[in-house]
C-alpha positions as a LaTeX table, in Angstrom:
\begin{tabular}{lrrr}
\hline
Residue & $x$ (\AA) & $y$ (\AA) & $z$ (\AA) \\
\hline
Unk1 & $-98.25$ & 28.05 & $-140.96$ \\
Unk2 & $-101.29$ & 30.24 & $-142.09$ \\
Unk3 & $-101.68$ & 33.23 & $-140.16$ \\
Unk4 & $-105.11$ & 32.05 & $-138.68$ \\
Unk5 & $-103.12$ & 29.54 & $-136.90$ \\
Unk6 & $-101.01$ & 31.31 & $-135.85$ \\
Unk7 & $-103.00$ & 34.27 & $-134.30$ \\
Unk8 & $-104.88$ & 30.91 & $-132.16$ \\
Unk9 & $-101.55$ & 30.23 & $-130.48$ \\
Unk10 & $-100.15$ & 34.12 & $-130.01$ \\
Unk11 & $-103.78$ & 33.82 & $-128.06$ \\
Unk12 & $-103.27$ & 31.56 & $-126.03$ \\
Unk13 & $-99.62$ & 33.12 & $-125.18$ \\
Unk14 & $-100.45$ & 36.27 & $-124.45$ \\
Unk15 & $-103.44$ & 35.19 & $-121.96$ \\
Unk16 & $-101.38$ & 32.72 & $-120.05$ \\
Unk17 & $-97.80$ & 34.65 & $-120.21$ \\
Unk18 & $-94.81$ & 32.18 & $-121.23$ \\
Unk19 & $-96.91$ & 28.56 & $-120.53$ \\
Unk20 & $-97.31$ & 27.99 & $-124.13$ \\
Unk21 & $-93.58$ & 29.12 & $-125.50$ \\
Unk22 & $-91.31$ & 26.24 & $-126.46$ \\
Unk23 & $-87.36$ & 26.55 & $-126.37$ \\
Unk24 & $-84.67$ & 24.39 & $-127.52$ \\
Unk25 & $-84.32$ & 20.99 & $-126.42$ \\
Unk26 & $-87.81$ & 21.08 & $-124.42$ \\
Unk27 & $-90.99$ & 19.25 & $-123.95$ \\
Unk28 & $-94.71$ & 20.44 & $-124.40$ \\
Unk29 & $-97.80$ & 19.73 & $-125.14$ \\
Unk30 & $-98.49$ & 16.09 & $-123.23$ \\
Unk31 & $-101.31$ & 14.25 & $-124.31$ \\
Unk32 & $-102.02$ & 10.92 & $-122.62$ \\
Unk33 & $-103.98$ & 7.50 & $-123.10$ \\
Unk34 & $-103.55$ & 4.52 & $-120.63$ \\
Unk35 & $-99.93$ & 4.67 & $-120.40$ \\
Unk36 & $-98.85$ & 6.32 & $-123.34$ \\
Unk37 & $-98.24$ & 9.84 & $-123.43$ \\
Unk38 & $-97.36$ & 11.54 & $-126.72$ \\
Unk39 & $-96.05$ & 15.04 & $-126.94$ \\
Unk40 & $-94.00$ & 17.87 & $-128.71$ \\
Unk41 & $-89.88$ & 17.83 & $-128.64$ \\
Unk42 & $-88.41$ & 21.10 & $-129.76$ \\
Unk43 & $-84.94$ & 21.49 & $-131.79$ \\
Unk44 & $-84.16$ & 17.93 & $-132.18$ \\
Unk45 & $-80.36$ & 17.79 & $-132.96$ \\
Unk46 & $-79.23$ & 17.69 & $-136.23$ \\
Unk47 & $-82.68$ & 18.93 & $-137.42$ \\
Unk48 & $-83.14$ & 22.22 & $-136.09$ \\
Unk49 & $-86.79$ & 20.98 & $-136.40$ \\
Unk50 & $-89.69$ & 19.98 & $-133.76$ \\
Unk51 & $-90.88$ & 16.08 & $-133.52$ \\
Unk52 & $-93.28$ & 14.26 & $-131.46$ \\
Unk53 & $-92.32$ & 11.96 & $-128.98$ \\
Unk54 & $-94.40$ & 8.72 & $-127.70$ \\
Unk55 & $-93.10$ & 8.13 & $-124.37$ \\
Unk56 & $-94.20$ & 4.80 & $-122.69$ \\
Unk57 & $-94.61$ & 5.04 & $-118.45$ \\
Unk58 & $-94.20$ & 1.67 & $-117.89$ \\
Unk59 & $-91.11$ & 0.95 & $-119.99$ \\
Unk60 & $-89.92$ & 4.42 & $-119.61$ \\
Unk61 & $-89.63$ & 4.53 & $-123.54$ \\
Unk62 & $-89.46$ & 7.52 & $-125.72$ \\
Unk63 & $-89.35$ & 7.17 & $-129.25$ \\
Unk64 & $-89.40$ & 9.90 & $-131.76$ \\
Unk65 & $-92.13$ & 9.33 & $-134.36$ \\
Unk66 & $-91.23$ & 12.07 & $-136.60$ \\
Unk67 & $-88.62$ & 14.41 & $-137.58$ \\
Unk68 & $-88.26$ & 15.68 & $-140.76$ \\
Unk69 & $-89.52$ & 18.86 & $-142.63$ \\
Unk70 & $-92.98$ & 19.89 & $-141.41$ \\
Unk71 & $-93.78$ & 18.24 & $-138.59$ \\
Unk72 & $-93.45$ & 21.29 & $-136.90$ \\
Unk73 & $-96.60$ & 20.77 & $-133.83$ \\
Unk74 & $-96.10$ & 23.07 & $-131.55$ \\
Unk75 & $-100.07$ & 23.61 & $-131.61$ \\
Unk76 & $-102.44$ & 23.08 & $-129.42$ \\
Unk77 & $-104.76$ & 20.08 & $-130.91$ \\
Unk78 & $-102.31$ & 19.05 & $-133.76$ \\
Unk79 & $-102.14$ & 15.73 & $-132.22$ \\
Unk80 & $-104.30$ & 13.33 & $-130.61$ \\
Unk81 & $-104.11$ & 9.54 & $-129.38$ \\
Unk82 & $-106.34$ & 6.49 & $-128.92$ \\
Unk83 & $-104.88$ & 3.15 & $-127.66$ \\
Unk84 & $-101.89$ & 2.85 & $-129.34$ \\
Unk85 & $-102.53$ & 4.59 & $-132.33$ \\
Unk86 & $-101.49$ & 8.10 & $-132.89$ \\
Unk87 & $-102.60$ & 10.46 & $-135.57$ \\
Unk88 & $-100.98$ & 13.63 & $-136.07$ \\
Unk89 & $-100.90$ & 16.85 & $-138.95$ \\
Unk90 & $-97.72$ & 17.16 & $-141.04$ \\
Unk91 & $-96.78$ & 17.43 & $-144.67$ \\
Unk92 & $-96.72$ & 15.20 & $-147.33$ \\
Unk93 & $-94.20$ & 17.53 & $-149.57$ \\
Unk94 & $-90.52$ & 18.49 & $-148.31$ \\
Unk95 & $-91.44$ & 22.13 & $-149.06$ \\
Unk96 & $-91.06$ & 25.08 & $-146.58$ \\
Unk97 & $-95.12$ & 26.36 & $-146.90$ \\
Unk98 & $-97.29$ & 22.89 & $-148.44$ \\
Unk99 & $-100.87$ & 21.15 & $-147.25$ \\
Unk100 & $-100.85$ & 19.35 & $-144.62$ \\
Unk101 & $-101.65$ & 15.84 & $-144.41$ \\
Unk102 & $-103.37$ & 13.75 & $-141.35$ \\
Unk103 & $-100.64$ & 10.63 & $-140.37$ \\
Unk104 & $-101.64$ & 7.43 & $-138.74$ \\
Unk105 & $-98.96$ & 6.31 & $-136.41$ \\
Unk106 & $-99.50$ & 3.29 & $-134.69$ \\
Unk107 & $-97.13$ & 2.68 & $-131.38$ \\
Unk108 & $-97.35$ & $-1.45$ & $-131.48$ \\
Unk109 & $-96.39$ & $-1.74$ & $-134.63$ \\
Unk110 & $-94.26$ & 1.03 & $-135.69$ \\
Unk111 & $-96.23$ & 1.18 & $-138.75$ \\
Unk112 & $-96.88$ & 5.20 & $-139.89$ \\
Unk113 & $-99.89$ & 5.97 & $-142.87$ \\
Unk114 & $-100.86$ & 8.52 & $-144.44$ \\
Unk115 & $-104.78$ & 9.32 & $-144.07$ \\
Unk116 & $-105.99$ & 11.83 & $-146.24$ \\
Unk117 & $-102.92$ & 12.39 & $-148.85$ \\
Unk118 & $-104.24$ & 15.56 & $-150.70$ \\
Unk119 & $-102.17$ & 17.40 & $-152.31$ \\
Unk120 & $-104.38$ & 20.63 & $-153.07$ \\
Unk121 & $-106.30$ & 21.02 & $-149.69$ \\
Unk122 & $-104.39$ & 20.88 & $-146.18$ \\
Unk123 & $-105.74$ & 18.90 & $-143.12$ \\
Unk124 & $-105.36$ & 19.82 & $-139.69$ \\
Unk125 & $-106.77$ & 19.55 & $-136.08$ \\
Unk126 & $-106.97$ & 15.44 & $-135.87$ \\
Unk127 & $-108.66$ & 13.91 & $-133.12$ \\
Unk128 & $-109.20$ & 9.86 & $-132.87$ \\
Unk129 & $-111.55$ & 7.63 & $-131.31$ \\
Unk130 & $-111.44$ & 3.83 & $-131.62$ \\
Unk131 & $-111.05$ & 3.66 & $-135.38$ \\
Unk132 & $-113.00$ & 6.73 & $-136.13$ \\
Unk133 & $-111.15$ & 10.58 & $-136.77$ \\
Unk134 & $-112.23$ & 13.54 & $-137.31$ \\
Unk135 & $-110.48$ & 16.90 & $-138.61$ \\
Unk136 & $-110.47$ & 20.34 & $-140.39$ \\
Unk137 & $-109.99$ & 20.24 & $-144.09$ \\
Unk138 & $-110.03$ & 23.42 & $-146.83$ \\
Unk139 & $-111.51$ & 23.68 & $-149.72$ \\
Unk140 & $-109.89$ & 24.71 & $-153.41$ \\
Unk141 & $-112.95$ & 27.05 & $-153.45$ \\
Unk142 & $-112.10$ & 28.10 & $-149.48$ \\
Unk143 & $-108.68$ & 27.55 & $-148.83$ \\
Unk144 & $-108.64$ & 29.62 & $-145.84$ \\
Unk145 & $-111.39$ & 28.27 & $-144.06$ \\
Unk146 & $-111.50$ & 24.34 & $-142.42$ \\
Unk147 & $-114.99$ & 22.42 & $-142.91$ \\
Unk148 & $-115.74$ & 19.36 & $-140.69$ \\
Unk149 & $-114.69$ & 15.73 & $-141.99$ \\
Unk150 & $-115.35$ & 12.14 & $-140.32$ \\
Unk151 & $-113.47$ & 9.50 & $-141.37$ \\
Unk152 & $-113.07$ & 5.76 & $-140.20$ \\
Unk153 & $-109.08$ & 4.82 & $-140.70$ \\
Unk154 & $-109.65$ & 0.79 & $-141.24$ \\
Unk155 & $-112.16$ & 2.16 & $-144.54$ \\
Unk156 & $-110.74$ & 4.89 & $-145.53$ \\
Unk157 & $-114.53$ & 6.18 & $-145.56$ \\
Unk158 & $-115.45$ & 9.98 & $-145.23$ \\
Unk159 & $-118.51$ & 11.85 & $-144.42$ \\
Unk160 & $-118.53$ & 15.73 & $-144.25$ \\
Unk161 & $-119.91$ & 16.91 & $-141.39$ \\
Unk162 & $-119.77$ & 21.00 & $-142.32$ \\
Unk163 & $-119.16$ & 22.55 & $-145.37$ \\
Unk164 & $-121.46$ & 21.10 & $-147.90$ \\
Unk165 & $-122.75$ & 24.92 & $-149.14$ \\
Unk166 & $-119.97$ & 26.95 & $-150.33$ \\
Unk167 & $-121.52$ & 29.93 & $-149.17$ \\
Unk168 & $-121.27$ & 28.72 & $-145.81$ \\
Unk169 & $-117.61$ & 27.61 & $-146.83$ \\
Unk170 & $-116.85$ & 31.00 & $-147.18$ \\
Unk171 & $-118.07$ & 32.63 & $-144.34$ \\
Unk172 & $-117.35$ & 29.34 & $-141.53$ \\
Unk173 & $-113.96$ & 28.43 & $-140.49$ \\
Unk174 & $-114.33$ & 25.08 & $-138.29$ \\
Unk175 & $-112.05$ & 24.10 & $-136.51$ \\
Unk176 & $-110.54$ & 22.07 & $-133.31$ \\
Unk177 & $-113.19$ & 19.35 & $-133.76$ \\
Unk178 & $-113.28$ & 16.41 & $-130.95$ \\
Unk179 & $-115.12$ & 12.87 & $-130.97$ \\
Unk180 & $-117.55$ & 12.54 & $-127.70$ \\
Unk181 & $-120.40$ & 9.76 & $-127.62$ \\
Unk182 & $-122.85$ & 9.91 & $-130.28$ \\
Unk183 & $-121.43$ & 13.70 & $-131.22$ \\
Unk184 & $-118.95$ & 15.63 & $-133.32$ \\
Unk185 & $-118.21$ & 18.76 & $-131.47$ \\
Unk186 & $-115.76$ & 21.70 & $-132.76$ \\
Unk187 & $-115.34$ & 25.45 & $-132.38$ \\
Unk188 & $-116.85$ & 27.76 & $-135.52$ \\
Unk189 & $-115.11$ & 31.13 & $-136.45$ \\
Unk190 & $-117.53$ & 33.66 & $-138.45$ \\
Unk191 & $-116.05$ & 35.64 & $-140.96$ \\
Unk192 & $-115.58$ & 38.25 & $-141.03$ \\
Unk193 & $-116.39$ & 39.24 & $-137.81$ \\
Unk194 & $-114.21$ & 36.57 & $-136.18$ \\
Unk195 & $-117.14$ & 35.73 & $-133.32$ \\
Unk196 & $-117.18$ & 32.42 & $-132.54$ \\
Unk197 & $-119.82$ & 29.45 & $-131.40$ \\
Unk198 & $-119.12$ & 25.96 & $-129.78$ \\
Unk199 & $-121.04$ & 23.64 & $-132.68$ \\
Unk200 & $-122.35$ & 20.03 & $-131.67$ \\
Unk201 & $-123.49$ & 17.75 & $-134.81$ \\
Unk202 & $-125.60$ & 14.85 & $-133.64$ \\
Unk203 & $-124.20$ & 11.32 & $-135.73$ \\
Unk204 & $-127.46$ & 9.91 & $-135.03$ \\
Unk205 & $-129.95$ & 12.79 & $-135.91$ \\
Unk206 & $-127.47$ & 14.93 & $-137.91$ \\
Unk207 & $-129.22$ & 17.71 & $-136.03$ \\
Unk208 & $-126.91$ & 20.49 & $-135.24$ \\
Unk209 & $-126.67$ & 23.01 & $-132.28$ \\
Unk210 & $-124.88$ & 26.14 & $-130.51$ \\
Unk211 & $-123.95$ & 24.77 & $-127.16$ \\
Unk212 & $-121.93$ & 28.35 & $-126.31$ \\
Unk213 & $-121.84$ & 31.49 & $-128.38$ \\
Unk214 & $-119.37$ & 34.78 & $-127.96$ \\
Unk215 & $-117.89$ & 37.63 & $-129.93$ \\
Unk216 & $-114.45$ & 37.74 & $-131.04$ \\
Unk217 & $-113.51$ & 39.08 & $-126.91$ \\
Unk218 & $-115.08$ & 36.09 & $-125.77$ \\
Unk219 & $-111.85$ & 33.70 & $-126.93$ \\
Unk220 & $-113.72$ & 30.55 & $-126.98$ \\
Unk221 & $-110.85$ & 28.23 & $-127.36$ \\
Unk222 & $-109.22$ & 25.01 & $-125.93$ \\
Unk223 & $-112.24$ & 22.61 & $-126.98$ \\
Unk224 & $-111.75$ & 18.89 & $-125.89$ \\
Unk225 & $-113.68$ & 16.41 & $-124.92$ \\
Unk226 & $-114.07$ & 12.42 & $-123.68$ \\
Unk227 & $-117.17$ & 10.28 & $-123.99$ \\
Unk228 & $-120.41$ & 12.61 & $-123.13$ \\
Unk229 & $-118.59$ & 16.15 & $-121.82$ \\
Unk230 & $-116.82$ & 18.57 & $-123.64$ \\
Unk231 & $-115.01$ & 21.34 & $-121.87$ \\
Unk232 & $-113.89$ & 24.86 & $-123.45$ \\
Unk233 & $-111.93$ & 28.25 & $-122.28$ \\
Unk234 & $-113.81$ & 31.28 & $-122.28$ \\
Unk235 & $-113.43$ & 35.29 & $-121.68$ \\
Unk236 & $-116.90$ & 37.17 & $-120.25$ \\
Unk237 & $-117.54$ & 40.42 & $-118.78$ \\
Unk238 & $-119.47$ & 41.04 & $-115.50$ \\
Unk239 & $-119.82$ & 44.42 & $-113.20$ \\
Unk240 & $-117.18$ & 45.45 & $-115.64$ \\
Unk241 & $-114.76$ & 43.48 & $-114.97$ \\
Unk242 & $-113.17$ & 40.49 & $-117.26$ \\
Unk243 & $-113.51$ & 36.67 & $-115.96$ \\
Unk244 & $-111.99$ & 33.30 & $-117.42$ \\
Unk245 & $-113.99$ & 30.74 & $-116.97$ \\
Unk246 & $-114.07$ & 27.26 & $-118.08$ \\
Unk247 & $-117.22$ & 25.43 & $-119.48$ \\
Unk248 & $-117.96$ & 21.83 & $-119.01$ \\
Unk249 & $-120.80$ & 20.76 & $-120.77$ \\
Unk250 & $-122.72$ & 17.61 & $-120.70$ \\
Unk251 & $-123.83$ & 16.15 & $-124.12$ \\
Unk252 & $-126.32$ & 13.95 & $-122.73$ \\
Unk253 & $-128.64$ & 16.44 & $-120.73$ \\
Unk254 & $-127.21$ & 19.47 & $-122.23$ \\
Unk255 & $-126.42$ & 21.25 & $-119.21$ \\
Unk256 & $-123.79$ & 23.39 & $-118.88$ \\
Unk257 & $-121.24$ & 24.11 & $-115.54$ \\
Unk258 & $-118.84$ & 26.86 & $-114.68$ \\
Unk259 & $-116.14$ & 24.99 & $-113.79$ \\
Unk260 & $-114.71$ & 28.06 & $-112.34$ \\
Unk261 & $-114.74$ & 31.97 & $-112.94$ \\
Unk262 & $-111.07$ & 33.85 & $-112.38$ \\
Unk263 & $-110.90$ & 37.01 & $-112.49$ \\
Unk264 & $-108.68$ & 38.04 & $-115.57$ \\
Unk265 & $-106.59$ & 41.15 & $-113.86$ \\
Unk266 & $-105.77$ & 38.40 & $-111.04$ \\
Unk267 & $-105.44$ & 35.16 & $-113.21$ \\
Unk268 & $-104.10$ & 33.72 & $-116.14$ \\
Unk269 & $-106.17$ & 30.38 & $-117.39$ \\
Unk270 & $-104.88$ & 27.83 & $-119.81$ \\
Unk271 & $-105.73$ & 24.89 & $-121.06$ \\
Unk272 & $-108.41$ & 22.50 & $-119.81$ \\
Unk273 & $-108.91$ & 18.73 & $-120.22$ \\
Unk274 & $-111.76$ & 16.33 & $-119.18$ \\
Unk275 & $-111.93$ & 12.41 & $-118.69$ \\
Unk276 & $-115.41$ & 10.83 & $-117.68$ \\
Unk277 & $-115.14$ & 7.76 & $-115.35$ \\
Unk278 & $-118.54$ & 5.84 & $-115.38$ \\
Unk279 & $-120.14$ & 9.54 & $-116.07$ \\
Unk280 & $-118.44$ & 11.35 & $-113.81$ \\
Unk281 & $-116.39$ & 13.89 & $-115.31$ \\
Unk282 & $-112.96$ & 15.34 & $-113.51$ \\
Unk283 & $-111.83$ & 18.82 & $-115.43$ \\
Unk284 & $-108.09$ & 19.71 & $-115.13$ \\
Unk285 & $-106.44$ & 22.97 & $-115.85$ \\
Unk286 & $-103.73$ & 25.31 & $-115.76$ \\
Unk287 & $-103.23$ & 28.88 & $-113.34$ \\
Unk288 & $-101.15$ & 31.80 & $-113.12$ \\
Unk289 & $-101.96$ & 33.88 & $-109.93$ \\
Unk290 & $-100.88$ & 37.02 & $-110.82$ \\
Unk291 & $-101.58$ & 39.07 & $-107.20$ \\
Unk292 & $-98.66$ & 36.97 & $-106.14$ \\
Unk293 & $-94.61$ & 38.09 & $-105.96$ \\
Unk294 & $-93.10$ & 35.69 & $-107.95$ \\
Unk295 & $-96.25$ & 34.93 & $-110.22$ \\
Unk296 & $-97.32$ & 31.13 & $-108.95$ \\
Unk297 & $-98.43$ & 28.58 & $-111.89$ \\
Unk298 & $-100.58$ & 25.45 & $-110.67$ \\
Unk299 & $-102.18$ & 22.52 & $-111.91$ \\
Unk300 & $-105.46$ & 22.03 & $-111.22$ \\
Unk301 & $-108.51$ & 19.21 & $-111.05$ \\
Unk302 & $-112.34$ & 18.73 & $-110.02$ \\
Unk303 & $-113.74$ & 16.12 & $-109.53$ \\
Unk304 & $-118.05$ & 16.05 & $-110.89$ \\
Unk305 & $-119.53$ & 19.38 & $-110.85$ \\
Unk306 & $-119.90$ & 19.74 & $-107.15$ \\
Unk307 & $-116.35$ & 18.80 & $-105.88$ \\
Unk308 & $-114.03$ & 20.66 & $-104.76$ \\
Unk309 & $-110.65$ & 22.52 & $-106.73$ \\
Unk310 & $-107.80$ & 20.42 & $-105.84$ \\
Unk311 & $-104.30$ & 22.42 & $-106.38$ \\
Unk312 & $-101.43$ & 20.20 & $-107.38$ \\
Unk313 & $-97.62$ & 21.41 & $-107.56$ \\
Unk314 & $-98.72$ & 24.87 & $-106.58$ \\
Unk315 & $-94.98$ & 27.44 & $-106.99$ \\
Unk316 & $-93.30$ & 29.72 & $-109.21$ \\
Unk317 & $-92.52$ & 27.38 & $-111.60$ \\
Unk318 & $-94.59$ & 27.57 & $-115.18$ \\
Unk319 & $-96.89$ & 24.99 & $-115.37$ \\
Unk320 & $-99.53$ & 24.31 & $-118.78$ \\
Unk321 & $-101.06$ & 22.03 & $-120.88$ \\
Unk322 & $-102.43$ & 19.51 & $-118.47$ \\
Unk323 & $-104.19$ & 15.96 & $-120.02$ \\
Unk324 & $-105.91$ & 13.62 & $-118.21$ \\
Unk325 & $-106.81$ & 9.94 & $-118.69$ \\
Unk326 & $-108.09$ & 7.57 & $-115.40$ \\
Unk327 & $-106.07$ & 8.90 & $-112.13$ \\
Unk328 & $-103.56$ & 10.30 & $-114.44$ \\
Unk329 & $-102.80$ & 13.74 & $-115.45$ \\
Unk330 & $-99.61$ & 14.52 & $-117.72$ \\
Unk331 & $-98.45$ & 18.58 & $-118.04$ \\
Unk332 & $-96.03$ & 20.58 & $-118.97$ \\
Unk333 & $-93.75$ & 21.86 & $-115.70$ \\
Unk334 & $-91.02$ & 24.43 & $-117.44$ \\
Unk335 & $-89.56$ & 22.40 & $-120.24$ \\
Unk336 & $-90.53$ & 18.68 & $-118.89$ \\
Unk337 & $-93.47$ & 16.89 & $-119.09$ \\
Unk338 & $-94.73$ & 15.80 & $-115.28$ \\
Unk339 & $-97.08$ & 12.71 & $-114.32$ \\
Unk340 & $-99.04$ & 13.39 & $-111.64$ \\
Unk341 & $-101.50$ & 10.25 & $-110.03$ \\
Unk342 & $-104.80$ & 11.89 & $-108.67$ \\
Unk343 & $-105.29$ & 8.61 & $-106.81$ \\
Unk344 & $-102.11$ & 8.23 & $-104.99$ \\
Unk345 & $-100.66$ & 12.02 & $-105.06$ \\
Unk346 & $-97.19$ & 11.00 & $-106.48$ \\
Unk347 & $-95.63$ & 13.52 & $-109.04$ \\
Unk348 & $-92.89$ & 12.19 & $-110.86$ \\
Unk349 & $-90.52$ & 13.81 & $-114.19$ \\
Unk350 & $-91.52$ & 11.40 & $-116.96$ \\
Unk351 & $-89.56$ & 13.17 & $-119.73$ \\
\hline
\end{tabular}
C-alpha cells in the first residue's frame, strides 16, 4: 500500500494507542446500514490474508465477500455500504503491489462487479449512496495524488469532481470523499506542505468551498457524513495546550459545532460517525481516558448539538471505530464487533 496510506493509519494509531491495530483471527472496522453490518476479518485461515465480512443481525449471518490477494482493508474508509449493496477497494491483478479497483458487491444477490476496472490508475476511498459512488482515483500524470470522481453504478457514468488542471493534480491529493445531500465532501492534502482543508463541492452549483482548514498538526481526518452533516477529527492548540475535538458541520446552514474538545495529554479520540434522523444529527465516537489506572476506552453518542454526552460500555477494555445507522451503533470492543441499541440500551457481541 503506498506510503501516503499508510502514514493516514500509523496516524490514527499512534493518537488513539492500540484501537486501530488488528491481530489474527479478529474483527474491525464495523460499518452498518439497516441491519447489515459489513466489516474487516483479519488472517482468514488458509489465506494468511484479510477479508470483509457482511454479517446480517437478524439472521445472524456472516458471509465472507472476499478473500483472495489484495483485499487487504484494514483502512479506515476502504469500504462503505448502502442497502444491500456493498462497494469496496481491492485489486483487479493477483500481484503483490497493483491498482486498485472499486468492487460492487451486492448482499441479495450475491452478485460482485467490478466498477472502475483500470488497469493504469488505482481507485480507493469508495463511499455509496443509493446508486450513486464516489472515490479517489490517480492520474498517469499524478500517480501519487487521488482527484475526486462521481459515478452512478446502474450507468456506469462518471463526472470528475477535482482534478481537471494538472497543475492542481500535482499539488492536491483528495481523498476520503463522502456523499451528503446535494454535496460531495472529502478531505484535501497540499503538497508539499502536507496542510490540509475539509472541501465541499456543491452538485447543484458546482461551487466549491473550505468548510475547515489546518496545517499538517491539525490532523484533519476521519471525514464521514449522512444526508446534510458531515463530521471530522481534528488537533488545535489553545493556552498552549493540545485539544481533540470533533467537528460536526451542517451542509444546509453551514454552521459548524464542537462536538466536544478533549484535552490531548488526558485523551485519546478516534473515530467519529454521524446519522441524521428527520435533521437531527446524533455524533458517535471513540475515548481513551488516559488520567485513569488502567487506561478506560468508551463509546460515545450526542444526540443534536445541545444534548448531552452519553457514555456507553465505559472500562478498560479497547473500544474504536463506532458506526451508526437509526438507534444502532456497531464498534469495535477488543477483537469483536459490538451492537449497541441507543433506544433500548442493550449491548450485545454480534461477531
Amino acid at each position: 500500500m503506498r506510503g501516503k496510506i499508510i502514514s493516514l493509519l500509523i496516524v490514527g494509531l499512534l493518537f488513539f494507542g492500540l484501537s486501530g491495530m488488528v491481530w489474527a483471527d479478529e474483527f474491525t472496522l464495523p460499518m452498518i446500514y439497516g441491519n447489515t453490518v459489513v466489516c474487516t476479518e483479519s488472517d482468514i485461515p488458509d489465506t494468511a490474508r484479510d477479508a470483509i465480512i457482511v454479517y446480517d443481525i437478524s439472521s445472524k449471518q456472516k458471509k465472507i465477500i472476499t478473500t483472495g490477494m489484495g483485499f487487504n482493508q484494514n483502512y479506515h474508509n476502504d469500504y462503505s455500504i448502502s442497502g444491500s449493496k456493498v462497494v469496496f477497494t481491492s485489486m483487479a491483478q493477483a500481484k503483490q503491489v497493483a491498482p486498485r479497483d472499486i468492487y460492487l458487491y451486492d448482499a441479495g444477490s450475491g452478485a460482485m462487479k467490478n466498477l472502475t476496472n483500470t488497469p493504469d490508475v488505482w481507485e480507493m476511498y469508495p463511499n455509496i449512496s443509493g446508486n450513486q459512488i464516489v472515490y479517489g482515483a490517480t492520474s498517469p500524470d499524478a500517480p501519487n495524488n487521488y482527484h475526486i470522481v462521481l459515478q452512478n453504478i446502474d450507468t456506469g457514468d462518471q463526472q470528475q469532481i477535482t482534478g481537471q488542471d494538472p497543475k492542481q493534480r500535482a499539488i492536491y491529493n483528495d481523498i476520503d470523499p463522502v456523499i451528503c445531500t446535494g454535496y460531495i465532501v472529502w478531505t484535501r492534502v497540499i503538497l508539499p506542505s502536507e496542510d490540509r482543508k475539509i472541501m465541499a463541492y456543491n452538485l447543484s452549483t458546482k461551487a466549491v468551498k473550505v468548510l475547515d482548514s489546518r496545517n499538517k498538526d491539525g490532523y484533519l481526518s476521519y471525514l464521514r457524513g449522512n444526508q446534510n452533516f458531515v463530521v471530522w477529527r481534528r488537533l488545535v492548540k489553545s493556552g498552549g495546550e493540545n485539544y481533540w475535538q470533533i467537528v460536526l458541520y451542517n451542509l444546509s446552514n453551514s454552521t459548524a459545532t464542537n462536538v466536544i474538545s478533549r484535552k490531548m495529554d488526558d485523551y485519546g479520540v478516534g473515530a467519529p460517525d454521524v446519522y441524521s434522523l428527520r435533521g437531527n444529527p446524533t455524533v458517535t465516537w471513540s475515548e481513551s481516558i488516559n488520567t485513569t489506572q488502567p487506561t478506560q476506552y468508551q463509546i460515545c453518542y450526542k444526540v443534536g448539538t445541545g444534548g448531552s454526552i452519553v457514555k456507553v460500555d465505559s472500562n478498560n477494555i479497547v473500544k474504536s471505530y463506532p458506526s451508526i445507522y437509526g438507534s444502532k451503533i456497531a464498534y469495535r470492543r477488543a477483537g469483536d464487533i459490538y451492537l449497541y441499541d441507543t433506544g433500548t440500551k442493550v449491548r450485545q457481541k454480534i461477531i
